[in-house]
C-alpha positions as CSV (number, residue, x, y, z in Angstrom):
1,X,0.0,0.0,0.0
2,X,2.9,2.1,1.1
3,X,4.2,1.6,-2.7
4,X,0.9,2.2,-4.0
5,X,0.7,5.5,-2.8
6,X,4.1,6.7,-3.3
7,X,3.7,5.7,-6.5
8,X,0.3,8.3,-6.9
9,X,2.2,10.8,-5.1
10,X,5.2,10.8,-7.7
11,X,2.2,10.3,-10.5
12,X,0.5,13.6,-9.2
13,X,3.5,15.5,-8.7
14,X,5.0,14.7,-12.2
15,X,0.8,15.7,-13.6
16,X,1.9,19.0,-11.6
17,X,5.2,19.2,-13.1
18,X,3.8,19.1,-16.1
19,X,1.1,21.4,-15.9
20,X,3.3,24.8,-14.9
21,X,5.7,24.1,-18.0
22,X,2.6,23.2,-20.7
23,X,2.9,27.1,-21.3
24,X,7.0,26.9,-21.6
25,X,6.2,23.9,-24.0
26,X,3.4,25.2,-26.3
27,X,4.0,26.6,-29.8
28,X,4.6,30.5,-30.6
29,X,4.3,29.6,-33.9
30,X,1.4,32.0,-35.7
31,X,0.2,35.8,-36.2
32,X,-0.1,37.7,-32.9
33,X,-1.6,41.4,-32.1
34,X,1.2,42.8,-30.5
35,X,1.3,46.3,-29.0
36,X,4.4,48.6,-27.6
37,X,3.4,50.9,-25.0
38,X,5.5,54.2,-23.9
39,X,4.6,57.1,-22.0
40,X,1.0,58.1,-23.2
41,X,1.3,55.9,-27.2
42,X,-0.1,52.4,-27.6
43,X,1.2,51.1,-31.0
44,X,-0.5,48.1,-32.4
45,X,1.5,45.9,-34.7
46,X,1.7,42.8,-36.2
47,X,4.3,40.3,-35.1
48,X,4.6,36.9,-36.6
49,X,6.4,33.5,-34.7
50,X,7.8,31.1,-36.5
51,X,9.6,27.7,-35.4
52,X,10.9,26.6,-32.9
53,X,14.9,25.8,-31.4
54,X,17.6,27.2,-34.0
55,X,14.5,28.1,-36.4
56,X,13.0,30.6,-34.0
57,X,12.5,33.9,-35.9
58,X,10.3,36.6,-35.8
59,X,9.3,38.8,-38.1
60,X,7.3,42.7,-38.1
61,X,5.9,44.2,-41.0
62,X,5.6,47.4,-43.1
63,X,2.8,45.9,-45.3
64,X,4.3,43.2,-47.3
65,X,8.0,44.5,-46.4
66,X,9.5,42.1,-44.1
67,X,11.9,42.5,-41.2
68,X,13.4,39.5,-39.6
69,X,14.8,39.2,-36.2
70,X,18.6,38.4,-36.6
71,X,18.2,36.1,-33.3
72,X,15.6,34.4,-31.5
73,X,15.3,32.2,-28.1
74,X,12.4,31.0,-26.2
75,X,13.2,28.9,-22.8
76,X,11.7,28.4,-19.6
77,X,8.8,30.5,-20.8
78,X,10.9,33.7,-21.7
79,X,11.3,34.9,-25.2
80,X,13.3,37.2,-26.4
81,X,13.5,38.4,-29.9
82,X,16.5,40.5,-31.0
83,X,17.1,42.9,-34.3
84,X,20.5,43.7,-33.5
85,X,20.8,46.0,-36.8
86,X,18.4,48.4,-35.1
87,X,19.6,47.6,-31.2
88,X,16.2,46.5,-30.9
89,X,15.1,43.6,-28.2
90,X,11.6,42.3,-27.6
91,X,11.7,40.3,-24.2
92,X,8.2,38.7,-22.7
93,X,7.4,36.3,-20.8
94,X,4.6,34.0,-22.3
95,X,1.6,33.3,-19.2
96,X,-2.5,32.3,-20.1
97,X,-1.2,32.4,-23.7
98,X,-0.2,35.9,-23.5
99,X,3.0,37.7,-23.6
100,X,3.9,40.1,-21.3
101,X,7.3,41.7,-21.1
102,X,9.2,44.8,-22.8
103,X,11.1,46.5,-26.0
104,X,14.3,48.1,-25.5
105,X,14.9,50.2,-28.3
106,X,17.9,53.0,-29.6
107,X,16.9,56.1,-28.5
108,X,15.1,54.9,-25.2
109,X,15.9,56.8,-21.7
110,X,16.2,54.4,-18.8
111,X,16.6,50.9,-18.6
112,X,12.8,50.2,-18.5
113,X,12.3,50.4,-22.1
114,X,8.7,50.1,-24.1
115,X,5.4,48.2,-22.8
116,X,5.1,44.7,-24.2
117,X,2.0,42.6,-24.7
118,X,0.8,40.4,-27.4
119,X,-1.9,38.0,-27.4
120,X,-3.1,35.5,-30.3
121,X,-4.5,37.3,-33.7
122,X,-8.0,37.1,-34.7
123,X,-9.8,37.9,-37.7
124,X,-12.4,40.8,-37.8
125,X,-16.2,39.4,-38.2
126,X,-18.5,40.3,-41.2
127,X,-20.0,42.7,-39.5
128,X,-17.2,44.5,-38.3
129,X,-15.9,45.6,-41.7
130,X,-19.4,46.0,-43.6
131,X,-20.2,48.8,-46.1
132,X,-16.4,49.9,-45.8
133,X,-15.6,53.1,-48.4
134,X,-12.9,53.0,-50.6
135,X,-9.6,55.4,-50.5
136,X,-7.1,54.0,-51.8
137,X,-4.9,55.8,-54.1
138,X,-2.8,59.2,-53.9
139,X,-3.8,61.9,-51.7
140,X,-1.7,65.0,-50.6
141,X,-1.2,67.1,-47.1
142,X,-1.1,70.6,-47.4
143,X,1.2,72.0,-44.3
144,X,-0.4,74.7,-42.0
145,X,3.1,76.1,-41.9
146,X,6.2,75.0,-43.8
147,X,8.0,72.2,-41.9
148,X,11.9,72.4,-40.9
149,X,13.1,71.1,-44.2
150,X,10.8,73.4,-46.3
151,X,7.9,71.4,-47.2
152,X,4.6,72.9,-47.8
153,X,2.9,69.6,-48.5
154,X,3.4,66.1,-48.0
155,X,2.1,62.5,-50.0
156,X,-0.2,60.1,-48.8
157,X,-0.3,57.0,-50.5
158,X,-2.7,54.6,-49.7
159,X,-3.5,50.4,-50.6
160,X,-7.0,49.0,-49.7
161,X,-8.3,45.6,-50.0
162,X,-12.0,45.6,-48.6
163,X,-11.7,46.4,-45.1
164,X,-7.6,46.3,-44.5
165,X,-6.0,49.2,-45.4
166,X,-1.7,50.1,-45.8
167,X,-0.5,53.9,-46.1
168,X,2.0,55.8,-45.9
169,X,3.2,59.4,-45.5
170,X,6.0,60.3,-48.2
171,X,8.4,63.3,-47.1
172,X,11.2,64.7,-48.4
173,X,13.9,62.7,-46.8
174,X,11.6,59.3,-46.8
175,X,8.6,57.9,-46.0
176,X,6.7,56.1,-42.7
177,X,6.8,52.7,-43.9
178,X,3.1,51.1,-44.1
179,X,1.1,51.6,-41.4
180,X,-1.4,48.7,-41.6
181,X,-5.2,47.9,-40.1
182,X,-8.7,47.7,-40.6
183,X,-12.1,49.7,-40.8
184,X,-13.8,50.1,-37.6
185,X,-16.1,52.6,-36.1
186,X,-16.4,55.3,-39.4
187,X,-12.4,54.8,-39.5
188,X,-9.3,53.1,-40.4
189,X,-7.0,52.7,-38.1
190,X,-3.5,51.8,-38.9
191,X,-0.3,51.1,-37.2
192,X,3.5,50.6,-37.4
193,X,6.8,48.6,-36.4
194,X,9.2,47.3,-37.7
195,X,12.3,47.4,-35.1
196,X,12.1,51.3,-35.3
197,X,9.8,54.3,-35.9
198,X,7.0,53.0,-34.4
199,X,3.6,54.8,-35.3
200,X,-0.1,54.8,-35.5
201,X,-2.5,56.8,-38.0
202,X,-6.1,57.1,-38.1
203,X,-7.8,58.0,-41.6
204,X,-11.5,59.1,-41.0
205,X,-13.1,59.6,-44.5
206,X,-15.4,63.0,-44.3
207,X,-18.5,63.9,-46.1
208,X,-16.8,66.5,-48.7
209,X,-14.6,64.0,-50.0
210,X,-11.1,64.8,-48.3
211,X,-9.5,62.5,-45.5
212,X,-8.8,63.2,-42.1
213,X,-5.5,61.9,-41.1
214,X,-4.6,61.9,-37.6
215,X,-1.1,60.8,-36.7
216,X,0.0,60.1,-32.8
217,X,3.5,59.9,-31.7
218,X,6.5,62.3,-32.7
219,X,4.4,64.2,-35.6
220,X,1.2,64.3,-33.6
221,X,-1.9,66.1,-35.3
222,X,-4.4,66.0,-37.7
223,X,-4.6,67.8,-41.2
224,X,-7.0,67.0,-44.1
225,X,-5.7,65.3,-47.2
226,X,-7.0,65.8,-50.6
227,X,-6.6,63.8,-53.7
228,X,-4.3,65.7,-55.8
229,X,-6.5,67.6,-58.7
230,X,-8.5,69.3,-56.1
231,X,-5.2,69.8,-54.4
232,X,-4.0,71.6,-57.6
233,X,-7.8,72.7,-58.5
234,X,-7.6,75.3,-54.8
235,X,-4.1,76.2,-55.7
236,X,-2.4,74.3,-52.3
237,X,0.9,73.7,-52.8
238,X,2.8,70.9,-54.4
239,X,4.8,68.2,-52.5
240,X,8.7,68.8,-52.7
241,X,10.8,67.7,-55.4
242,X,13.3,65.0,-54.5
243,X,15.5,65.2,-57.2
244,X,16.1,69.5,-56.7
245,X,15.7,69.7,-52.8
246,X,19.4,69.2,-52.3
247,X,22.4,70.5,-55.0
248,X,25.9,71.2,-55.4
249,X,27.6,74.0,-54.3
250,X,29.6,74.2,-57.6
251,X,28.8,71.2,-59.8
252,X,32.2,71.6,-61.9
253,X,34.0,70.8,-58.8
254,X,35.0,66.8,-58.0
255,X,33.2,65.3,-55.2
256,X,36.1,64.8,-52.5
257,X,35.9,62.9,-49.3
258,X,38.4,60.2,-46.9
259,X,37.3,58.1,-44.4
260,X,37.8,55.1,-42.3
261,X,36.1,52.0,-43.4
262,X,34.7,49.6,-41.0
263,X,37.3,48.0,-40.3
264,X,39.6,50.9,-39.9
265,X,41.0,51.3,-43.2
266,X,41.5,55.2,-44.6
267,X,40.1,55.3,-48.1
268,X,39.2,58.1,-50.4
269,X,37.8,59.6,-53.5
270,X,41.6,59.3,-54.9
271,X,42.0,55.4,-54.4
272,X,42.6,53.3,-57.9
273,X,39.2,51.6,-57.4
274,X,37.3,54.5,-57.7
275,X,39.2,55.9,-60.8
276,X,37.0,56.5,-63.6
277,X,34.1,54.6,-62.1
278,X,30.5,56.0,-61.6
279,X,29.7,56.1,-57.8
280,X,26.8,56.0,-55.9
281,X,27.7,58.1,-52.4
282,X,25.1,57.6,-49.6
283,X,24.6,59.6,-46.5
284,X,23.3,57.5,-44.5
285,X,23.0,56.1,-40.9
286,X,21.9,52.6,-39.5
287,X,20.0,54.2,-36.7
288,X,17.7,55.5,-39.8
289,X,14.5,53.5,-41.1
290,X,14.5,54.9,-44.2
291,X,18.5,53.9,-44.9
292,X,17.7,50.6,-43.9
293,X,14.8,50.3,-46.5
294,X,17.4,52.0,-49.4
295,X,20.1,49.5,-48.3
296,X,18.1,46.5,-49.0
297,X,17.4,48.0,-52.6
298,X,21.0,48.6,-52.8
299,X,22.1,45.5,-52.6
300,X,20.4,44.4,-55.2
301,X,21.3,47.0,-57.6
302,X,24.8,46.9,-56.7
303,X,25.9,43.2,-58.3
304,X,23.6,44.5,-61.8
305,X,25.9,47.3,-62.3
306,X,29.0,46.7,-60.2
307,X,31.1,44.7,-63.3
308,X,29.9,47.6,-65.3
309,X,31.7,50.2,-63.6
310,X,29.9,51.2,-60.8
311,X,31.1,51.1,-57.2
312,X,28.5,52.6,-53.9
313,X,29.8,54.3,-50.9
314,X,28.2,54.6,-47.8
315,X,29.1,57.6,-46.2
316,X,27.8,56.9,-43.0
317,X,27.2,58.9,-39.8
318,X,26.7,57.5,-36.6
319,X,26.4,58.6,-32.8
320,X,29.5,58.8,-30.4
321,X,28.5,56.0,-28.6
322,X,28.2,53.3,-31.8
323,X,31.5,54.6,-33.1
324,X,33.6,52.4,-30.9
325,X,32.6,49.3,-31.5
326,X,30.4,49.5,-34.6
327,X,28.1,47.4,-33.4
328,X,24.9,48.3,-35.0
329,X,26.9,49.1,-38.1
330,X,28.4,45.8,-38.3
331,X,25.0,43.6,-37.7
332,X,23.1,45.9,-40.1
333,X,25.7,44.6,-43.4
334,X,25.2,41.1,-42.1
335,X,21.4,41.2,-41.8
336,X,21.3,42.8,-45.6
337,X,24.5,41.1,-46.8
338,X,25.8,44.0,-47.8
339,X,28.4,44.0,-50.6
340,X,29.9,47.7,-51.2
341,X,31.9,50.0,-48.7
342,X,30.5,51.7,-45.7
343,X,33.4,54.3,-44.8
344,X,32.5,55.8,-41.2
345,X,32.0,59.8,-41.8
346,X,31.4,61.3,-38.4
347,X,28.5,61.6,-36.3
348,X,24.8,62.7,-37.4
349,X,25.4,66.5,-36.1
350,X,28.7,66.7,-38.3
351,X,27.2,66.0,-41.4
352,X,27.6,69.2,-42.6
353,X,31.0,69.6,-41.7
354,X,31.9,66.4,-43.4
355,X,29.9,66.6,-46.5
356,X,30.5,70.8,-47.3
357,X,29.8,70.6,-51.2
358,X,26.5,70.0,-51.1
359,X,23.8,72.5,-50.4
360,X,20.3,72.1,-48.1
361,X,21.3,68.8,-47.3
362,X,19.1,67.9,-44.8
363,X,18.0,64.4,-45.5
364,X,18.3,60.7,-44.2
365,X,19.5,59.1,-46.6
366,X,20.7,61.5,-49.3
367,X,21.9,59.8,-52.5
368,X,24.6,61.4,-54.8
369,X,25.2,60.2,-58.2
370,X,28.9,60.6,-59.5
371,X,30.0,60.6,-63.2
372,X,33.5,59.3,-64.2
373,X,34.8,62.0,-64.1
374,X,34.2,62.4,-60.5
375,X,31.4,65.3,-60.4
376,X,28.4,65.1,-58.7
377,X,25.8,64.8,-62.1
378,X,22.5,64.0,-59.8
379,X,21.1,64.2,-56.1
380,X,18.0,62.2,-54.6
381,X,17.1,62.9,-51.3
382,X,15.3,60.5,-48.9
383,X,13.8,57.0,-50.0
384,X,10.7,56.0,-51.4
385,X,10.3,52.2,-49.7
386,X,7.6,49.6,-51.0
387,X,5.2,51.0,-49.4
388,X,5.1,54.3,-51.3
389,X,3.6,52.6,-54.2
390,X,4.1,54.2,-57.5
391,X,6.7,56.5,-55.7
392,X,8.9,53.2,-55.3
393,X,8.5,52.5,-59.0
394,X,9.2,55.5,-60.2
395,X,12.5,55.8,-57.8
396,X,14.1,52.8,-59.4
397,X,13.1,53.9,-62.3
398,X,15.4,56.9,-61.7
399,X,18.0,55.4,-60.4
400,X,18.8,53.0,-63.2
401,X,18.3,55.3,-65.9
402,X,21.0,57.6,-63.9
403,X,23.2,54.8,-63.7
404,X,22.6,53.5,-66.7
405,X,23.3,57.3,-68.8
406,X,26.5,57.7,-66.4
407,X,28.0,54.3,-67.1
408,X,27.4,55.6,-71.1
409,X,29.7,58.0,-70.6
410,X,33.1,56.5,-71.6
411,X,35.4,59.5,-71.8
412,X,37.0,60.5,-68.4
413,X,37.5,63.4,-67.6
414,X,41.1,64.9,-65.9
415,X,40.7,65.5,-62.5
């Protein structure tokens, strides 16, 4: 008897056992509504979990742009989720099928970090998203007052399908990504992250035909957005042009710059391998969405062109703090596999100082199109991602053409 009931004893405690680790054990794998919480701002976003063990990964979304976490571990009920090229950690503790932890982000003050929570997706009912009007297309944002880098109106560009919505605000030096949602309530609301720049949008369509857009976080405020012939047909002004914004101070003059590489190496404008090439010079920073999104173009342009005679330099400008040990700088060319040099300029504030030829540059990235002969022949400022639409098209568009005229050109001038 005595065996007997040790034996129910160890058969009870082992049922115990394995009743507090059945939520270590179950599968994260799925879609999950995740939100990041700090100071006043909830952010909803979508976060996706996939295997399990070495396969772990997560991945965050600017509509159907993908961002994968460059690690991933789940044990003992914690997981933790790292995107070391934007020093970027999601760490939460799964309990009741929920997770419940924090984000620790660039840029955030204390150790605390960002609110964490995420619980298991699920789909909007029929009801939810009935009658649902459509808005998809271009719109534009007039500016009650210019902002700092002279824009009197901004781009909205906007993707429906029935009741889920993606859009995104296109500046001057870049746009939002694709903040992404659903119709509820008279409205769309949208949201945003990625590993950086998190944001949320509503879009209420009004009566007369115009949009209100209402954006929380860092650009708070609402503004009414028009589709662009009534923009044009009531005389508000015209978004910036990307391709004028920012010039040369004396476009007969050579470009000239020397830098570090990342591994410590001095190179310059003057080095052999540069020599009667066409260049692509970047200024750029991995602490900056919109660099991140032209880097992944990059490297795909970069091997089309690169046996043709074209070479891209990343003149890139980081904080004090990330210029010891590169750390950011060095996971963000793994992550993308990038192929072409990143020379380390300076720090963000000493942009000018380091890049003095150029004139109103005041953009993240800024992309500078060298002939052979060394002279800046064309400027682009900011980036145009996937999820500005037609704006993305037309950008690559542009930038192959450029290349593509430049590389034409085989007589080199003397420098």
């Amino acid at each position: 008897m005595k065996g007997l009931t040790n034996s129910i004893f160890g058969l009870v405690a082992v049922a115990l056992s394995f009743g507090a680790s059945t939520s270590w054990a179950q599968s994260l794998e799925g879609r999950w509504d995740a939100t990041l919480k700090n100071g006043g701002n909830t952010i909803p976003f979508r976060l996706d979990i996939s295997g399990e063990g070495a396969t772990l990964k997560g991945t965050l979304y600017s509509d159907d742009e993908k961002e994968f976490t460059t690690s991933a571990s789940f044990k003992d009920g914690v997981l933790v989720l790292d995107l070391e090229h934007y020093l970027t950690k999601i760490t939460a503790t799964l309990k009741n099928g929920e997770l419940d932890g924090k984000i620790q982000a660039r840029g955030d003050k204390g150790p605390e970090g960002s609110v964490f929570h995420a619980k298991r997706y699920v789909a909007p009912t029929a009801e939810e998203v009935a009658n649902v009007p459509n808005i998809a297309g271009l719109w534009e944002i007039p500016q009650d007052k210019p902002t700092a880098k002279g824009e009197k109106s901004q781009r909205l560009v906007i993707k429906q399908n029935g009741a889920e919505a993606a859009a995104s605000i296109l500046r001057v030096d870049g746009d939002t990504g694709a903040l992404t949602g659903t119709w509820k309530d008279g409205k769309f609301a949208l949201s945003h992250f990625d590993g950086s720049r998190p944001g949320y949008m509503e879009i209420t369509p009004l009566k007369d035909g115009t949009l209100q857009v209402q954006e929380n976080g860092r650009r708070a405020g609402v503004k009414i957005a028009y589709r662009p012939e009534i923009a044009r047909a009531k005389g508000l002004p015209e978004p910036e042009d990307y391709t004028t914004h920012t010039t040369m101070r004396d476009p007969n003059e050579v470009f000239t710059w020397k830098f570090p590489d990342v591994a410590g190496k001095i190179e310059s404008n003057e080095d052999p391998k540069y020599k009667g090439k066409v260049v692509i010079y970047i200024v750029t920073g991995t602490w900056c969405p919109n660099c991140h999104d032209e880097a992944q173009y990059l490297v795909q342009l970069y091997p089309k062109y690169h046996d043709k005679g074209l070479e891209i330099v990343a003149l890139d400008f980081e904080e004090p703090e990330q210029q010891d040990d590169l750390q950011r700088v060095h996971a963000f060319i793994k992550q993308y596999g990038v192929p072409y040099t990143y020379v380390i300029a300076g720090a963000p504030v000493e942009m000018w100082e380091k890049v003095p030829q150029a004139v109103n540059l005041n953009t993240w990235p800024a992309t500078l199109f060298a002939g052979r002969d060394g002279r800046i022949k064309h400027i682009h400022t900011g980036f145009a991602s996937p999820a500005s639409g037609v704006f993305n098209e037309e950008l690559k568009k542009e930038f192959t053409s450029t290349i593509e005229q430049l590389l034409a050109e085989n007589e080199v001038a003397s420098r």
